[in-house]
C-alpha positions in Angstrom: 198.7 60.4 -121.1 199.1 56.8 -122.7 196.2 54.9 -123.9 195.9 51.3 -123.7 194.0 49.3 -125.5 192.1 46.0 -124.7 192.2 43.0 -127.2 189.9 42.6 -129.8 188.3 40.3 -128.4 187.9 41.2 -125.2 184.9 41.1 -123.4 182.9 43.6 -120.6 180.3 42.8 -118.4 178.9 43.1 -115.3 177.8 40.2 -112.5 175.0 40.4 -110.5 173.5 37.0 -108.0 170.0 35.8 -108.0 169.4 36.2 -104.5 171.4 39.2 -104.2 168.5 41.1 -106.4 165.8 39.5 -107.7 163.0 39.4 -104.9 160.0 37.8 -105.2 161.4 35.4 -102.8 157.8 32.9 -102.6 156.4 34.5 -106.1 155.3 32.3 -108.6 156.6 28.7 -106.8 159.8 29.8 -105.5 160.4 28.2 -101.7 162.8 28.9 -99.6 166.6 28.7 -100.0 169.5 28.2 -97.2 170.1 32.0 -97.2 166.3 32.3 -96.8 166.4 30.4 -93.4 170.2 32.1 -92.7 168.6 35.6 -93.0 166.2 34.6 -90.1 168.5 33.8 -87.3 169.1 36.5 -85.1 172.0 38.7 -85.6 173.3 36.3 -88.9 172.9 39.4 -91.1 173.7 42.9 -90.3 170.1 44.6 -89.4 168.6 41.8 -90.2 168.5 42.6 -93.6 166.8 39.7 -96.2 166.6 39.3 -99.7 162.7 39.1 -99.8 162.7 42.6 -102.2 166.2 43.3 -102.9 166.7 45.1 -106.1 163.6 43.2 -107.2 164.8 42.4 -110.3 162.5 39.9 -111.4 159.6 42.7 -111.8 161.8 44.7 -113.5 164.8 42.9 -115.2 163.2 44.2 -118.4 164.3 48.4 -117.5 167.5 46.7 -116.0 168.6 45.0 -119.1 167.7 48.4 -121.0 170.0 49.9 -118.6 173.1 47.6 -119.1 172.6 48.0 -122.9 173.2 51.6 -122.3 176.1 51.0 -120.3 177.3 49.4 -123.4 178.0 45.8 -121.3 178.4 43.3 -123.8 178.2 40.4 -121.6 175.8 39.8 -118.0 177.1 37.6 -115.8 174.0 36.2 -113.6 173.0 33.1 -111.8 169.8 30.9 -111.6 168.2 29.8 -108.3 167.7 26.6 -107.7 164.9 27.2 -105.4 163.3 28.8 -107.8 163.6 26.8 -110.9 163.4 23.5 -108.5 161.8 24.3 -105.8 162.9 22.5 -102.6 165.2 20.4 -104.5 162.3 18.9 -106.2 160.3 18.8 -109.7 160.2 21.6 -111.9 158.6 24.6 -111.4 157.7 26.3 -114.9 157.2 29.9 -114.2 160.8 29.6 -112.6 162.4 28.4 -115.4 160.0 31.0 -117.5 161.6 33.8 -115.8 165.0 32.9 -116.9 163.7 32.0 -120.4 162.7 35.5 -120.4 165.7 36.9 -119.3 167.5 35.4 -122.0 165.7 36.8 -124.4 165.6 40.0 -123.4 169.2 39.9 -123.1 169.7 38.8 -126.5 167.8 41.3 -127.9 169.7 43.8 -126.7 173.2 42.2 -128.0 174.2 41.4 -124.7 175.9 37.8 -124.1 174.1 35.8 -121.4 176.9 34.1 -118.9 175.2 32.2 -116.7 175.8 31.0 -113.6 174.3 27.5 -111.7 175.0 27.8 -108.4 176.0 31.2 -106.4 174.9 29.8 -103.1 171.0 29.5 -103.1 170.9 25.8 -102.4 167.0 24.7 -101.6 166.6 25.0 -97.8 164.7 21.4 -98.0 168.0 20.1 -99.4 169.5 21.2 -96.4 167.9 20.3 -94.2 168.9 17.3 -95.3 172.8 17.5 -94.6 173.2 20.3 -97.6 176.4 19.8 -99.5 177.8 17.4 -96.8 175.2 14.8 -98.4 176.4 13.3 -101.3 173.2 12.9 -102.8 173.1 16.6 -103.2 175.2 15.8 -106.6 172.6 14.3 -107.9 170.3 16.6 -107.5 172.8 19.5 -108.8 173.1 17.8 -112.0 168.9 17.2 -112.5 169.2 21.0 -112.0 171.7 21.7 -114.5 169.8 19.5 -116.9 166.5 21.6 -116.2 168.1 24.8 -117.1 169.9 23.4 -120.1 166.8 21.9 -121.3 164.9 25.4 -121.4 168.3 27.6 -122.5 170.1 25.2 -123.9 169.6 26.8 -127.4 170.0 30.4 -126.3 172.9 30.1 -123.3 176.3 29.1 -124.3 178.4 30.2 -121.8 177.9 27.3 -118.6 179.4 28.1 -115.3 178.9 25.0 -112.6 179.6 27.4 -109.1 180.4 30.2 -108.0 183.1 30.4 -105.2 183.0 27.1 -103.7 185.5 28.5 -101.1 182.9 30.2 -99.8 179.8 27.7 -100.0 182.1 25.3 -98.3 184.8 26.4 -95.5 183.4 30.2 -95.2 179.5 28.4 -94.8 179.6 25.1 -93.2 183.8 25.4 -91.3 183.4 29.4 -91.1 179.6 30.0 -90.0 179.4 33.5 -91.9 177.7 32.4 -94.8 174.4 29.9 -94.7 174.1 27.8 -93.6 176.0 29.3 -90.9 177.7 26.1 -89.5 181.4 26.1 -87.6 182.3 21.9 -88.6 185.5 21.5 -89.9 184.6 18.4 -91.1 180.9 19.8 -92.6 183.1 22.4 -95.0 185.9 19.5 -96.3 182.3 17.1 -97.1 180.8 20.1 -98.5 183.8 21.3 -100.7 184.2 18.3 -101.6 180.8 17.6 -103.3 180.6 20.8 -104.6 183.8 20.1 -107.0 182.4 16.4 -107.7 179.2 18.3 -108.6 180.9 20.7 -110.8 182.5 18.0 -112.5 179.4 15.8 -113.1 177.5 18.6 -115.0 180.4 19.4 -116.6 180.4 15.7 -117.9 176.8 16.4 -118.6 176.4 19.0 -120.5 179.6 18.0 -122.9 177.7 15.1 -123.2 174.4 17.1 -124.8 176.2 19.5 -126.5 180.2 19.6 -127.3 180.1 22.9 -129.0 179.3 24.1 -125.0 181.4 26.8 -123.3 182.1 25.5 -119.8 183.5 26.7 -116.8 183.6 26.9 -113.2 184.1 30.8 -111.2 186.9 30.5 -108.7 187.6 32.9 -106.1 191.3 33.9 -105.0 193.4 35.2 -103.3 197.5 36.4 -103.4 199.1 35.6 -100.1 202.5 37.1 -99.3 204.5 36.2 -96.3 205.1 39.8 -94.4 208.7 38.6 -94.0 209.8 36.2 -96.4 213.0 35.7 -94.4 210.8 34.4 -91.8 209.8 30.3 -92.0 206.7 31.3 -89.4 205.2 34.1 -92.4 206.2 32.3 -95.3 204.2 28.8 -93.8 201.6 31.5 -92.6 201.0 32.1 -96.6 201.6 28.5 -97.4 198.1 27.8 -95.9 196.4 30.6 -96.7 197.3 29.7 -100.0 196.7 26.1 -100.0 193.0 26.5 -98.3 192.0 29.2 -100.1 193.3 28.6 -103.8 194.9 25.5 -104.5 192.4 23.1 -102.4 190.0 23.7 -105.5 192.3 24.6 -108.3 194.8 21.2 -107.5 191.6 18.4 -107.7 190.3 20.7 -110.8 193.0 20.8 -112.8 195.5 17.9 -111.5 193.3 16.0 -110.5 194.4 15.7 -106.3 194.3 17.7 -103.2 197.2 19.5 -102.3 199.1 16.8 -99.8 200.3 19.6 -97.5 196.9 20.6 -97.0 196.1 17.8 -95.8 198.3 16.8 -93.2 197.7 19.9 -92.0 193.9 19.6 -91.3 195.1 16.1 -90.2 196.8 18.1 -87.6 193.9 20.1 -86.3 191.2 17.5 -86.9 192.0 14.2 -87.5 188.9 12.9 -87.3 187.2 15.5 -90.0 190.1 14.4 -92.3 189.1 10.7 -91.9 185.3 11.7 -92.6 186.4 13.3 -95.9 188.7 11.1 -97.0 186.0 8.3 -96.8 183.9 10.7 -99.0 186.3 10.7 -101.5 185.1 7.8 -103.7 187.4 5.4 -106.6 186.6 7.8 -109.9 185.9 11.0 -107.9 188.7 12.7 -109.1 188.6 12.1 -112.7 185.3 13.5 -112.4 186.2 16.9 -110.8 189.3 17.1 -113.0 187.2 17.3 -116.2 188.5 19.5 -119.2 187.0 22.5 -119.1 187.2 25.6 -121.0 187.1 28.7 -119.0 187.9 29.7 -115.7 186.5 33.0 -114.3 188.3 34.4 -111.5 187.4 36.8 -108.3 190.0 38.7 -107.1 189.0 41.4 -104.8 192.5 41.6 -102.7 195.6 39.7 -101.3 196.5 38.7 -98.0 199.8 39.6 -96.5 200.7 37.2 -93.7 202.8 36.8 -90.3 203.0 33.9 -88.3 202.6 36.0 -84.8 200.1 38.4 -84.1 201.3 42.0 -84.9 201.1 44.8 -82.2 198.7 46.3 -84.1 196.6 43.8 -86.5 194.4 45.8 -89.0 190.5 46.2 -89.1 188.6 42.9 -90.0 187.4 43.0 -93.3 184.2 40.7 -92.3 180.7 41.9 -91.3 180.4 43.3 -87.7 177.4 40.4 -87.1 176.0 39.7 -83.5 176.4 36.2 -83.9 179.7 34.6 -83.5 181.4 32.0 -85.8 185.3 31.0 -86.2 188.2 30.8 -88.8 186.9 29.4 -91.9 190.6 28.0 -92.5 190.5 24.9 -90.6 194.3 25.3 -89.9 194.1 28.6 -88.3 196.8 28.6 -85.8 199.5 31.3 -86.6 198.2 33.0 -89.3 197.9 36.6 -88.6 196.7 39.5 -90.9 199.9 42.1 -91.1 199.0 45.7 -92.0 200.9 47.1 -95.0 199.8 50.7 -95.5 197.7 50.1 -98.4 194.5 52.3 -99.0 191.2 50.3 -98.0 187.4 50.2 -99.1 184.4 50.9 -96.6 184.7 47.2 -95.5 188.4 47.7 -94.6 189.5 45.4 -98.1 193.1 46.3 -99.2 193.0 47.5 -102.4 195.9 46.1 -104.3 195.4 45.8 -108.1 198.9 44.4 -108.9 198.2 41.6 -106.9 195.6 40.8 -109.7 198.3 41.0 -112.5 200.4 37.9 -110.1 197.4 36.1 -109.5 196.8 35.9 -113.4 200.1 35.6 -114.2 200.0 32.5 -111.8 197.2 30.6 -112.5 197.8 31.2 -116.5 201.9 29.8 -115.7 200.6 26.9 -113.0 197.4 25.9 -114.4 195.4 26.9 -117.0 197.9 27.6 -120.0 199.0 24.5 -120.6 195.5 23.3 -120.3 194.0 25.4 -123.2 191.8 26.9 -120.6 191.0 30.6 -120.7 190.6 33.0 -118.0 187.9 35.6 -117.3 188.0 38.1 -114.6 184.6 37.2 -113.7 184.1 39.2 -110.4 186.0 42.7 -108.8 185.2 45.6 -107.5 184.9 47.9 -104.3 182.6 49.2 -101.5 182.4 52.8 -101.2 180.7 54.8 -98.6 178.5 56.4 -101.4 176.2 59.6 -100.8 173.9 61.2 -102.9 175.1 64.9 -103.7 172.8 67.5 -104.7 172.4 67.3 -108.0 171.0 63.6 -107.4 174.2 62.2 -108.6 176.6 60.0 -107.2 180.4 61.6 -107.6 182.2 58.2 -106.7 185.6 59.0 -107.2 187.1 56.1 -105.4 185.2 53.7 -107.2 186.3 55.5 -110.8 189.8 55.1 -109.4 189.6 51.4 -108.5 188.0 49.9 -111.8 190.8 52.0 -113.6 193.2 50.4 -112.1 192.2 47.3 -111.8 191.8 47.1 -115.6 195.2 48.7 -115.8 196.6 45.3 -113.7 194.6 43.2 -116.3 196.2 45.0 -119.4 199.7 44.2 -117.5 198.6 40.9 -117.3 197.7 40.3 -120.9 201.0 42.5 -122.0 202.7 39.5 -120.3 200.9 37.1 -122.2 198.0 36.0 -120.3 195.3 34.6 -122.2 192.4 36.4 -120.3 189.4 37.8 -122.5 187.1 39.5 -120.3 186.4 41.8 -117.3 182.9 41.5 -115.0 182.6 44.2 -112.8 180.5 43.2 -109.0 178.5 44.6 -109.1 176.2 45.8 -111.8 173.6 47.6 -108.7 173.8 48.1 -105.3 172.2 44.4 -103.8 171.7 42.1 -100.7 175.4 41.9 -99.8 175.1 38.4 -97.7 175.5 38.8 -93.8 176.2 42.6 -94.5 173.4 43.0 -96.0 172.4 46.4 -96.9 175.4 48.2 -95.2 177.5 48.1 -98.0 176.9 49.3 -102.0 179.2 47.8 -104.8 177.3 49.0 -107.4 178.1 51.5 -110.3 174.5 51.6 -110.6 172.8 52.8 -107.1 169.7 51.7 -105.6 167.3 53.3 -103.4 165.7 50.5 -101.4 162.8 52.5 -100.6 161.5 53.6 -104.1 163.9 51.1 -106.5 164.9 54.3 -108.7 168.2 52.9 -110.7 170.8 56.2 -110.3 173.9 55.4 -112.7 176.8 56.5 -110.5 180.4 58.4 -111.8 181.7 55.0 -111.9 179.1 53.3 -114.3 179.4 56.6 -116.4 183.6 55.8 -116.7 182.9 51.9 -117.0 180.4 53.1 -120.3 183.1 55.2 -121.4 186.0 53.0 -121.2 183.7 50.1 -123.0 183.0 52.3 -125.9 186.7 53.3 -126.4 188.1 50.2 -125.6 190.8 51.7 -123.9 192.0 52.9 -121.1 
């Protein structure tokens, strides 16, 4: 058997979401966030699961930092919640920003790098009630944030990511309806992508501005998509949109400074009208903003798309939550573009798993983007959904999980054997959490949970993730 080994340098870590696990949801000043209010609607989230408890990490992020450091993660990839740290979008509340001050220090003393992250999708409910993201003002109040959290951390946090998967705060929340605030305006998620990235780029200009020395990024999430027939002009447009709605609408305005123009004559197609609302949203300097330099870019891959421009005889499972409540295509041009079923193995919630389409996508955004840029890449989020089960020993004997962080490592050592410049791996997720309109139904975790009693059970696959750390190999 061949080892591989990872760069020197390379970094391993784990991700984990705010609301996802911490609880403690009005505890010590926190209000009320959009997924908060989301989680109340009927038949938004599967069982009508919440995040009130969760993993609650915030009583116990002490014992789960003591667990990572025995895991041997060298970095934590985590986010703050607005809500908490500002409640309702407004002054700030100090035993919010104390918990994350505590955090830090606790993840320091166990020589594990803090990676935080601003924004992964917690926006203050009072906010939005006040249009959200499709306010413009919103960008304002994203930066006052920012500067609250680099205020407290500032001396402790280097690593600075602005968002985390605008994609899906924008067209999968406010065009899409499956996320909070559960909306289905094509013309709510351009507004709302929109002044996500002009947010992203205005605490990027902020925090260069206190501190140059700054590691700043913005998490991106991706897909590959691949025409079923690329003989066929229907598939290979099919994968043209895909590809322009899902990556390059964010990556083209971040790092060239435009949207992509085939994009948009597109939505001009569909929705004329929505395409006139954003384009008047798009201010003189707006641009330059969002296309600040920045210095990392972490990337979420979980799998590719492979795409036909009729609908198959037999189109595969949906990979979305089975909710009651009904929303539409989060693609705003949705017409012929149809899921193809390729005959690749699947996770519990019916996701392709293709690791080599991880090795094209870095390949591709180190080539198209961020090379030439100086920017380096992280994989900041992958991993898999297993139907796990307790055996008898107490254990969990996930094999499938084992097998799908091997090789998705594998595809990042391909990448980097081609040259990419990417420097770390996050594995999503560190525990079993509040997995957003599935809510409970689903476990990413190499660490299990049991909801009912919170005992932490490290499963097969945190055990081979430990392993692989410590020998820095595969």
């Amino acid at each position: 058997m061949t080892t591989r080994r990872f760069p020197d340098q390379f970094l391993f870590g784990a991700a984990t979401a705010a609301y996802q696990i911490e609880g403690a949801a009005l505890e010590d000043g926190r209000t009320a966030s959009i997924w908060d209010a989301f989680t109340r609607v009927p038949g938004a989230v599967i069982e009508g699961d919440n995040g009130d408890v969760a993993c609650d990490h915030y009583h116990r992020y002490r014992d789960d930092v003591a667990m990572m450091r025995e895991l041997g993660l060298q970095t934590y990839r985590f986010s703050t919640s607005w809500s908490r740290v500002r409640p309702d979008g407004g002054a700030v509340n100090p035993k919010g920003v104390d918990f994350y001050s505590r955090l830090v220090d606790e993840l320091l003393g166990a020589d594990i790098l803090p990676w935080l992250t601003l924004y992964h999708w917690d926006m203050p409910q009072a906010l939005q009630e006040n249009g959200g993201w499709t306010n413009r003002d919103v960008v304002e109040r994203f930066v006052e944030y920012a500067g609250t959290m680099h205020d407290a951390l500032g001396d402790r946090v280097n690593v600075w990511t602005t968002l985390n998967e605008p994609w899906c705060s924008s067209f999968l929340s406010y065009t899409g309806g499956e996320h909070a605030p559960g909306h289905t305006s094509i013309a709510e998620g351009l507004l709302a992508a929109h002044h996500q990235l002009l947010a992203h780029g205005e605490v990027i200009r902020e925090l260069r501005g206190r501190d140059a020395d700054l590691n700043l990024g913005i998490t991106l999430n991706h897909t590959v998509a691949d025409a079923a027939d690329p003989s066929n002009p229907a598939d290979v447009d099919a994968a043209r949109r895909v590809d322009g709605q899902f990556n390059r609408w964010f990556l083209d305005p971040i790092y060239r400074g435009q949207y992509p123009a085939d994009i948009v004559e597109d939505f001009r197609a569909v929705d004329a009208d929505a395409v006139a609302q954003f384009e008047a949203a798009v201010h003189d300097g707006d641009l330059e903003t969002i296309s600040q330099p920045i210095d990392t870019q972490g990337v979420n891959y979980y799998h590719g798309d492979f795409l036909a421009g009729e609908a198959p005889e037999n189109p595969p499972v949906s990979g979305g939550p089975r909710t009651e409540r009904k929303g539409r295509s989060p693609y705003p041009s949705d017409a012929g573009i149809h899921a193809v079923e390729r005959g690749l193995e699947r996770t519990a919630q019916n996701w392709e798993i293709q690791p080599e389409g991880l090795t094209r996508l870095l390949r591709r955004l180190s080539d198209e983007y961020t090379a030439e840029r100086g920017v380096t890449l992280y994989v900041t989020e992958n991993g898999a959904a297993f139907d796990d089960v307790v055996d008898a020993d107490g254990q969990v004997h996930d094999a499938d999980r084992v097998a799908y962080v091997r090789a998705h490592l594998g595809a990042v050592l391909d990448a980097v054997d081609a040259g990419v410049d990417v420097r770390g791996f996050f594995y999503w997720s560190l525990m079993d959490n509040f997995e957003w309109a599935w809510g409970y139904d689903k476990r990413f975790g190499i660490v299990r949970v049991d909801y009912d009693t919170q005992k932490r059970t490290v499963k097969d696959s945190g055990r081979e993730y430990a392993r692989i750390i410590a020998a820095r190999a595969l």
